[in-house]
DOMI-994298 format. One record per residue (C-alpha): x, y, z. Coordinates in steps of 0.25 Angstrom, whole numbers, plus 5000, padded with zeros to 4 digits. Each point is the difference from the previous one (the first is absolute). Layout:
N
XYZ/...
***
This chain:
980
472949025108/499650084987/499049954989/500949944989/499550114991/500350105010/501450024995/499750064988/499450125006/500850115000/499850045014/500549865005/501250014990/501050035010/499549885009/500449924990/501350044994/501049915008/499249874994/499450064986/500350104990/499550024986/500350134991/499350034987/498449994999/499549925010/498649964992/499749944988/499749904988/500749884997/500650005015/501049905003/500349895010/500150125011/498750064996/500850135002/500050064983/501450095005/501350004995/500849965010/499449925013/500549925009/499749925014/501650015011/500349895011/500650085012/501050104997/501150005008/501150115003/501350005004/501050115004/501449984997/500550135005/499550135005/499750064988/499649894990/499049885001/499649894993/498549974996/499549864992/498750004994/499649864998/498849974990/499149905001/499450024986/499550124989/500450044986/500450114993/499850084987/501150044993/499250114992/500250105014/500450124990/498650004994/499249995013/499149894992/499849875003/500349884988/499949865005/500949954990/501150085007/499849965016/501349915007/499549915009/501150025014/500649885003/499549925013/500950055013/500650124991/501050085010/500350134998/501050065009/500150175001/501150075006/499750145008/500450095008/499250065014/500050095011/499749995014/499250135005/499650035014/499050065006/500150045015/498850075008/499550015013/498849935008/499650015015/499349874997/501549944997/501050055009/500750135003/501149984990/499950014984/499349884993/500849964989/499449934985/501049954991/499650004986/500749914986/499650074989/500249914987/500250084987/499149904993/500250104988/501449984996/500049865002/501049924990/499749864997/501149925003/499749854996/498849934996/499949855000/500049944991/500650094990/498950074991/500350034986/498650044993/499550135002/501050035011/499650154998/498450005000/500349915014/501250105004/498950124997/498949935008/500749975013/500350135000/498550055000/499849885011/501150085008/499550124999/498649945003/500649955013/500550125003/498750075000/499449905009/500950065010/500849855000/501450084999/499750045015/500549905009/499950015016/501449975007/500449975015/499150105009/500650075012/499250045012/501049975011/500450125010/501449984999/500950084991/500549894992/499549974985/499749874993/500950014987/500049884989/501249984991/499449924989/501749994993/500349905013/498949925000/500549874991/501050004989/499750084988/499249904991/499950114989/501050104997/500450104989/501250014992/500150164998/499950105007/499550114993/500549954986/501349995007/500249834997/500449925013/501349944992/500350164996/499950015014/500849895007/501250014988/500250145006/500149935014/500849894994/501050114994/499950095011/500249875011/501249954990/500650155002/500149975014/500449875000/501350044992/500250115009/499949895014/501149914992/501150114998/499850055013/501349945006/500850084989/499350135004/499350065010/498449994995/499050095008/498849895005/499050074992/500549974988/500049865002/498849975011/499249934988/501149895000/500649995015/499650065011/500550005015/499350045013/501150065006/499750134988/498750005007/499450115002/499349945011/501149945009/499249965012/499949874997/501049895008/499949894986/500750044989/499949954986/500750004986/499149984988/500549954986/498850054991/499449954986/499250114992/498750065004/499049974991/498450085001/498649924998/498950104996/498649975009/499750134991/500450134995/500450065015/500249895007/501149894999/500849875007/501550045002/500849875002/501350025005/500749864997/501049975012/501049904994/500849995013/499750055013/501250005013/499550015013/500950055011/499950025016/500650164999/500950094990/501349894998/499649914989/501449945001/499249935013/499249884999/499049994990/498450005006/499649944989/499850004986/498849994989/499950004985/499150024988/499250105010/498850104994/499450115006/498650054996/499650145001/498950074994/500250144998/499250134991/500650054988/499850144995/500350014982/500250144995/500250064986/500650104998/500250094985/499149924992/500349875005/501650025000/500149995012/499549875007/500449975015/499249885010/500650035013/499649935013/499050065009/500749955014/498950065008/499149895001/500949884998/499549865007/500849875002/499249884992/500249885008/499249924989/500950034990/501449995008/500749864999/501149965012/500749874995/500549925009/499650085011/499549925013/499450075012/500549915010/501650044995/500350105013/500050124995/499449984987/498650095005/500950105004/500850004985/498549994994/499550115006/501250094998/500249974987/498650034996/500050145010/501050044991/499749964986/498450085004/500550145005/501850025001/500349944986/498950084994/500750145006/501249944995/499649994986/499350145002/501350065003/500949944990/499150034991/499549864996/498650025002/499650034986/499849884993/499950054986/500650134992/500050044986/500450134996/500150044987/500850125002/500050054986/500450155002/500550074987/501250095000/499850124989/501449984994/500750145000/500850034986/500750115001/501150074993/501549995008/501150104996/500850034990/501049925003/499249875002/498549974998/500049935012/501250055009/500849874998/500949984991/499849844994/498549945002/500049844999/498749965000/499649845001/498749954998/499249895008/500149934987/501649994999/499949945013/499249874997/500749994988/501349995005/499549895009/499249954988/501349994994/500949935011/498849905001/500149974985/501649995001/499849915012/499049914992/501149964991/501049935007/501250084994/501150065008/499650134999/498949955009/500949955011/499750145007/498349984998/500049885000/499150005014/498950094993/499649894993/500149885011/500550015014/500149885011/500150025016/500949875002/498849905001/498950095007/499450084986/500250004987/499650084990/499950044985/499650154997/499350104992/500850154999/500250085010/498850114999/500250145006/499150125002/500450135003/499650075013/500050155002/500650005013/501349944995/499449865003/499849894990/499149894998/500749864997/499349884995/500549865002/499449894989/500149865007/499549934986/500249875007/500749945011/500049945015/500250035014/500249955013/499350065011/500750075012/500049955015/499950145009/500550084988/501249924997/500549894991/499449875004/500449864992/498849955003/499050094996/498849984990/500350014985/499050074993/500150014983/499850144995/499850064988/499650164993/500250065014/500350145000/500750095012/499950145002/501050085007/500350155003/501550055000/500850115000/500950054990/501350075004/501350044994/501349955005/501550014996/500549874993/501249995012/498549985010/499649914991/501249915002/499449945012/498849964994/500449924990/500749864996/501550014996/499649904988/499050124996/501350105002/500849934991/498949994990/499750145001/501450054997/500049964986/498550074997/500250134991/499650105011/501449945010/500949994988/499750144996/499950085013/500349885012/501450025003/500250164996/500350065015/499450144994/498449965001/499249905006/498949914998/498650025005/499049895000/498450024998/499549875009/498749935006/500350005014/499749855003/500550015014/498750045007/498749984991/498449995005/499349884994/498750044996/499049915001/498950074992/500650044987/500649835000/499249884994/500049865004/499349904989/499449905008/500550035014/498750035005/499249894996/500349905008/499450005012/501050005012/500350155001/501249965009/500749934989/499750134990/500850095010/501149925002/500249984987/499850144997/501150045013/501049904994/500050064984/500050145007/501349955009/500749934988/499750124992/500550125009/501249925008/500749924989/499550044986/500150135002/501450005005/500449904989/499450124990/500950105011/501349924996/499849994986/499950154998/498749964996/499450115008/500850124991/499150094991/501150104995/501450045001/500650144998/501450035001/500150145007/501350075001/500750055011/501250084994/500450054987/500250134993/499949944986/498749935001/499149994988/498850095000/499049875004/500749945011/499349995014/500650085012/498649975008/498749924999/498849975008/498849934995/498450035001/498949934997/499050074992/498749994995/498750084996/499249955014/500349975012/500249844998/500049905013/499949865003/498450025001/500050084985/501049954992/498949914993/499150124993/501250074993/499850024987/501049944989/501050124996/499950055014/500749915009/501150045009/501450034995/501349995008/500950154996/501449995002/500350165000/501650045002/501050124998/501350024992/501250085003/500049975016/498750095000/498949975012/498849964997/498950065001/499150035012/498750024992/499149894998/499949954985/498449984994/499749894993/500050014985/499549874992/500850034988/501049935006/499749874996/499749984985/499149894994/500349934991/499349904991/498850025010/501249945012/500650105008/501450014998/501249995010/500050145005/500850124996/501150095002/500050164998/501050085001/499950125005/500250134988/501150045009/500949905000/499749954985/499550104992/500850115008/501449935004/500249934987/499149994987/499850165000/501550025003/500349904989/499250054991/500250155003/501649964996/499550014986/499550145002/501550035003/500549934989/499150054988/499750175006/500850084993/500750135007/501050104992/501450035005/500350134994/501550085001/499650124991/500450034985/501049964992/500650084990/498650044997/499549865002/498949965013/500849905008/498849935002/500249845006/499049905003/499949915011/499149915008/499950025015/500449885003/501350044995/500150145004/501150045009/499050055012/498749974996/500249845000/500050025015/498550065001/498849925003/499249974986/499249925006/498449974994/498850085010/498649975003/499250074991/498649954999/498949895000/499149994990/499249904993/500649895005/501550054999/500950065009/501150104995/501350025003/500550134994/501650044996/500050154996/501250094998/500350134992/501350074997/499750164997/501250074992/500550114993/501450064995/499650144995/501550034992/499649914988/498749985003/499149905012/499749875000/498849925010/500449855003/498649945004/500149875006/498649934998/499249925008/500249865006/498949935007/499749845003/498549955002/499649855006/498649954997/499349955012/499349894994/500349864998/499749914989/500449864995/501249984994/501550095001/500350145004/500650064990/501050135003/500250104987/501250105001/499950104989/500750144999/500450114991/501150094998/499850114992/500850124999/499750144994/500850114993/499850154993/500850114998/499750164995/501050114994/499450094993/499249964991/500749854999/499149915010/500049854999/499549885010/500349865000/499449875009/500449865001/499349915008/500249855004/498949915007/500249855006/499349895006/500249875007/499149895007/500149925011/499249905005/499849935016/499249874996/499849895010/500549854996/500049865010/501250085007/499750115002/499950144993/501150034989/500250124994/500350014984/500550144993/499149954988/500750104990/500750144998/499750074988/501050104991/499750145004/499250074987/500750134997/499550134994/500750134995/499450114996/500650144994/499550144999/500950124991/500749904990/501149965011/500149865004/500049965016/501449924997/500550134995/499550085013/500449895012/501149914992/499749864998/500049985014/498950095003/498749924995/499249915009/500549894991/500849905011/499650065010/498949885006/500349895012/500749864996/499149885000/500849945012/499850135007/498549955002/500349875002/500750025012/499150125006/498849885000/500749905005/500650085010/498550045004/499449885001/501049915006/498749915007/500149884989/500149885004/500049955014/499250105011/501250005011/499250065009/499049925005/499849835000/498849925002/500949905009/500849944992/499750034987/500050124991/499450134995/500050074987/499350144996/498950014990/499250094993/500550145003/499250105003/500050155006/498650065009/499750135002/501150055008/501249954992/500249885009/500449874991/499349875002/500149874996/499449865001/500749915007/500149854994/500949875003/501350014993/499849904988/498450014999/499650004987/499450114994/498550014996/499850084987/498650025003/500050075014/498950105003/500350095011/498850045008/499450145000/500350095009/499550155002/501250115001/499950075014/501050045010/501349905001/499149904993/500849964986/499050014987/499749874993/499350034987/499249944987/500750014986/500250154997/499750064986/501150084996/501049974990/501549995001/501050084993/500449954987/501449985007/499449865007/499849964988/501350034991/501350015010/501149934996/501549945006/501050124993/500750095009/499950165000/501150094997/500650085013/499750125003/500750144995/501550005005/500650114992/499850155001/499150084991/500550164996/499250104995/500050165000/498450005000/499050005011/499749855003/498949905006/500449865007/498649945002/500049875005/498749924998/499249945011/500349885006/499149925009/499549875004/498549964996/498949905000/499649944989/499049884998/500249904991/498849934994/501149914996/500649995014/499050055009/500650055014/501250074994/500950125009/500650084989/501450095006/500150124991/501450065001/
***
């Protein structure tokens, strides 16, 4: 017994701290009730605690009465702010502890080691759990003090607590496992930040895996491992000594946290089958139902990289069976055999099922990785032929892809007979087990040629299954803003494959579509189909939501509600999606013979999927916008193969339009457009406006001197006079056509025929509005003559223009010869002689100029892509080529857009910086246009010179440059101009 007044001393503090405590000064004036002037003091009942596993416990402070101050940040007492506690306040701390040994050795108690276990409570970093009642006022002044009382308790040595001795002389040890004691009262619903529904969803999706995997087993053969979590049999056992067999219909595991490492595994048993040896076709032992098994098992939670990778796996070393929490319905003891059953089943649910799910790899219970690896994207140059060593690139955004099924969806809403073929995006039936109204279809490209595919339930309902089959008399559920997520493949396949996978009424639909009218019934190609492989696809639980599936509180309902959607969806929706063609992306026709084709058509294609990063199922939500995935259809003309090398992602593929991604692209490679047809069409005009002599000598003192072009020339027409690479520079590339006659007839005199120079420049930017082509020339033609002291020279000179332009319209880009205008003449005379008098008539450059129709059938010729794009469909519909454009390497590309789409005036292309293949996408340039843009008009030019031209003098036939250039037009910005 102590003094009343001997607990405020300080050497009798410790005695006291269980019963009383007081923090702050302890004397005073103006004490109150308590006599004690502190700022916080209270007088406990008995403290009680409670271990609710082998790492956590449970400790209730019970207060009998006290106050406290709420001025605990100034360390000074104010009346006005003490809180009286309310009577029988219950605060209840959660902590963790540790048992200690300590072992030594006495004569006094025996020969063997004497043995004092320890719990050590970390009264420290204890958390309050609950208080009752609830406190509201100064919950942080009381929060601060309970902490020093903590503390306090510490230091008076009452985290120290003396467990079961052992002084005994055998060799076995008293041990106490506080997590099988009584069921867990208190629990916590994380582990390690890891949330418990996080946690059972993944066992949810990983059990429903498995579950789907058990049901198709008759149609295939399914290794046990794979579907252990759903079925199992004894006779896989890996322990086969037992004389009963069982066959187990399993429900999904679900974890109760006693605390960070340690947790309750339940392993739901909805059907158990007992049988007297390995032939269940025997007699049935017996049966039980509704089943679970309790066993508590370690956990270990690791981080890797920051925290992007998570895993909780099962520590199976220590893993106990927990009668306590097990429940056996219907199970009786005096049943023969039913001991037996008990006791096996529970053998092994506690150690074989354990290795089972250790081999097959099911003992991690959670996983996130975010696997975000960046791939450095390679731009580099390809050859001269090709910027990429194919010969036509298709390049189809993610975007294209939703807004095709964004478009069927809409078609289907309306009810027209267009929609016939869709009509199942918008609302689909399975006879009178589901029915649904839907959202589009939404997919997410994949970098290992898989896609992501989401299935919008916007409201419905459904039947549940009976053993995963159709069952009249199962539940209806009512559904609505569920949303299934599914990974497939996507594959290419001939349309003569296809044939079996779709409906004849689809068939005859599909031949009156533009892509079969134009290429379905010609034996010299065939059509290849882009598709979503619906056949085999992996529901994936975590990226699907389910509004209000988990709220209710029978989980069993929830998952056969979730396997019934997931069965209607894979087995009958998606193969009504299969018979509808509704599956198919893109078709190409590609030919298979031919020695006349048309420099774009396919001879061979293979598709990539292409992207910036490395994107998967587990980071396809932290690409950036602009820098998803595209699918790159690359091909070869001519019957050429393709080629080996692996093409590097370029994201000027896909232009953005509007702030939207467009459709996707197609580039052709500098080859087979700039090289096999516009520079061979265009260097046609060379032949028909360079001027060469035909000369047979003198004539009674007269030059037999005759001009011609080379186009017309007996020998020369034959020779190649075709435009070369010359340079790049700033922002141009240059084709160069150069030629030179040297020649002199020393009887009369000599004479030099110089053929000028011919070159063709393409800008490599592209801005808003048309691509303008100007063809411009000049023929001039020089003459002088000395005898003596009589010399005389004379020049005539003729110059031409024409403009073209490639503007894009709702179907497509057309191409306008926008004017031709008369070619401006000059004559100029030296010595008093006139160059009539010199050449004839016939010898001035006047007439001597291409016809207006001469240009207008060169640029149709080139650009023969208005209209229709027959050489790739989005399904059943239609392409057209927009906005025109050439990159670096002379490879032409345009924007793809649906055939018939209008045309926005105010597109705004995003920038893009000029590197390697990548094409240059530039702001408004500064420089001016040529008058010419300005002023050319309709009239034709007159023809070129056809006559011969005599002289007995030394001659010059210069003809001028002709070339095609750039030229930006402030008016027109994004012009090409072709200088002839």
């Amino acid at each position: 017994m102590h003094h009343p007044d001997a607990r405020f001393l300080e050497e009798n503090k410790y005695s006291f701290a269980l019963a009383e405590f007081s923090y702050g000064k302890l004397h005073g004036p103006d004490l109150p009730a308590s006599g004690v002037d502190a700022l916080f003091y209270a007088k406990f009942d008995k403290p009680v605690l409670e271990f609710i596993c082998n790492h956590d416990a449970i400790l209730r402070l019970k207060i009998k009465e006290g106050y406290y101050n709420q001025s605990h940040k100034v360390y000074t007492r104010t009346a006005a702010e003490d809180v009286r506690l309310p009577a029988d306040l219950e605060l209840t701390f959660r902590l963790g502890f540790d048992v200690r040994k300590i072992i030594g050795e006495d004569s006094k108690i025996g020969k063997s080691q004497n043995l004092i276990q320890l719990v050590i409570l970390d009264l420290k970093n204890a958390k309050l759990i609950s208080s009752k009642p609830e406190l509201h006022v100064g919950r942080e002044s009381l929060l601060f003090y309970f902490s020093k009382y903590l503390e306090f308790l510490h230091g008076a040595g009452h985290h120290v607590l003396f467990s079961l001795p052992d002084f005994d002389d055998d060799r076995f040890r008293l041990n106490i496992d506080f997590s099988l004691m009584r069921k867990p009262h208190v629990t916590t619903d994380n582990i390690s930040g890891i949330s418990l529904d996080r946690i059972n969803s993944y066992l949810s999706f990983v059990w429903l895996k498995s579950a789907m995997l058990a049901h198709n087993a008759s149609a295939k053969v399914v290794d046990w491992r794979s579907t252990c979590l759903a079925e199992y049999s004894s006779i896989n056992s890996i322990h086969g000594d037992s004389e009963i067999h069982f066959q187990l219909k399993l429900g999904p595991p679900r974890i109760e946290a006693l605390c960070s490492r340690e947790v309750i595994m339940y392993f739901r048993v909805r059907e158990a089958s007992f049988f007297h040896g390995v032939d269940f076709t025997t007699a049935l032992g017996h049966k039980y139902t509704d089943w679970e098994i309790a066993v508590v098992i370690d956990v270990i939670y690791t981080a890797e990289s920051g925290g992007d990778v998570v895993t909780i796996k099962l520590d199976l070393k220590n893993a106990r069976f927990n009668h306590q929490c097990s429940k056996f319905t219907g199970f009786d003891s005096e049943v023969v055999h039913a001991e037996t059953y008990l006791t096996r089943l529970i053998e092994f649910f506690s150690i074989e099922y354990l290795e089972l799910l250790q081999i097959a790899r099911y003992d991690t219970v959670y996983s996130w990785d975010k696997d975000w690896v960046i791939r450095t994207p390679v731009i580099g140059g390809g050859s001269d032929d090709s910027s990429w060593g194919v010969e036509e690139v298709i390049a189809l955004s993610q975007n294209s892809i939703n807004a095709h099924f964004d478009n069927l969806w809409a078609n289907a809403q309306s009810q027209t007979s267009s929609a016939f073929t869709s009509h199942i995006l918008a609302k689909w039936n399975y006879e009178h087990y589901f029915s649904a109204t839907f959202r589009p279809l939404t997919v997410r490209l994949l970098s290992n040629g898989k896609a992501l595919i989401w299935v919008h339930l916007a409201h419905g309902f459904l039947k549940t299954l009976k053993d995963w089959f159709l069952w009249s008399e199962g539940k209806h559920y009512d559904f609505e803003d569920w949303r299934l997520a599914f990974e497939v493949d996507l594959k290419m396949c001939s349309h003569r494959d296809l044939v079996t996978d779709v409906s004849e009424k689809w068939l005859n639909e599909y031949k009156e579509s533009v892509v079969f009218k134009e290429h379905g019934s010609q034996q010299d190609r065939v059509l290849k189909h882009l598709y979503l492989d619906l056949h085999d696809t992996e529901f994936l639980h975590e990226f699907s939501t389910f509004e209000g599936l988990y709220d209710a509180q029978d989980n069993e309902c929830s998952i056969e509600q979730l396997q019934a959607v997931v069965y209607y969806i894979q087995h009958h929706y998606f193969k009504d999606l299969r018979d509808w063609g509704l599956n198919i992306l893109y078709t190409l026709p590609i030919w298979h013979t031919g020695i006349s084709l048309t420099s774009y058509a396919l001879t061979d294609v293979a598709f990539h999927i292409y992207s910036m990063t490395d994107i998967t199922r587990r980071t396809w939500p932290h690409v950036s916008a602009g820098l998803e995935p595209l699918i790159v259809l690359v091909g070869m003309t001519g019957f050429r193969p393709l080629p080996a090398t692996h093409l590097e992602f370029y994201d000027g593929w896909v232009f953005h339009t509007n702030k939207k991604q467009t459709y996707g692209t197609v580039s052709i490679s500098k080859r087979v457009f700039m090289g096999e047809r516009l520079l061979s069409i265009l260097s046609h005009l060379n032949a028909v406006t360079t001027i060469v002599p035909v000369f047979s000598g003198v004539e009674n003192g007269v030059w037999a001197l005759k001009l011609t072009t080379w186009a017309q020339h007996e020998w020369r027409k034959n020779h190649a006079y075709k435009l070369q690479f010359n340079t790049e520079r700033d922002g141009y590339l240059k084709y160069k056509w150069e030629h030179r006659d040297g020649w002199s007839y020393e009887h009369e005199g000599s004479s030099d025929i110089v053929n000028g120079t011919y070159s063709v420049s393409f800008p490599t930017a592209f801005r808003r509005g048309a691509l303008e082509i100007k063809v411009w020339g000049e023929v001039k033609l020089d003459m002088s003559f000395k005898a003596g002291t009589e010399k005389w020279s004379a020049t005539s000179s003729a110059t031409w223009d024409a403009m073209a332009a490639v503007r894009t319209n709702s179907h497509g880009i057309k191409v306008d010869l926008l004017g031709a205008r008369s070619p401006r003449h000059q004559d100029r005379i030296c010595g008093g002689l006139r160059f009539g008098d010199v050449c004839g008539s016939s010898g001035s450059s006047k007439g001597n100029s291409p016809r207006y129709y001469r240009f207008q059938r060169a640029f149709e010729r080139a650009w023969c892509l208005q209209g229709v794009w027959t050489y790739c469909y989005p399904r059943m519909q239609a392409y057209s080529l927009a906005n025109p454009l050439f990159n670096a390497h002379g490879d032409l590309i345009f924007e793809l857009r649906l055939h018939g789409q209008q045309v926005s005036s105010g597109s705004v292309l995003r920038q893009t910086s000029l590197g390697g293949p990548s094409l240059a996408v530039r702001g408004p340039s500064s420089r001016r246009t040529s008058s010419f843009l300005r002023t050319a008009s309709g009239t034709t030019v007159t023809k070129f010179v056809e006559e011969a031209v005599h002289s007995v003098s030394y001659s010059d036939v210069v003809n001028g440059g002709n070339s095609v250039d750039g030229t930006d037009s402030p008016i027109t910005p994004g012009a090409i101009a072709v200088e002839v």
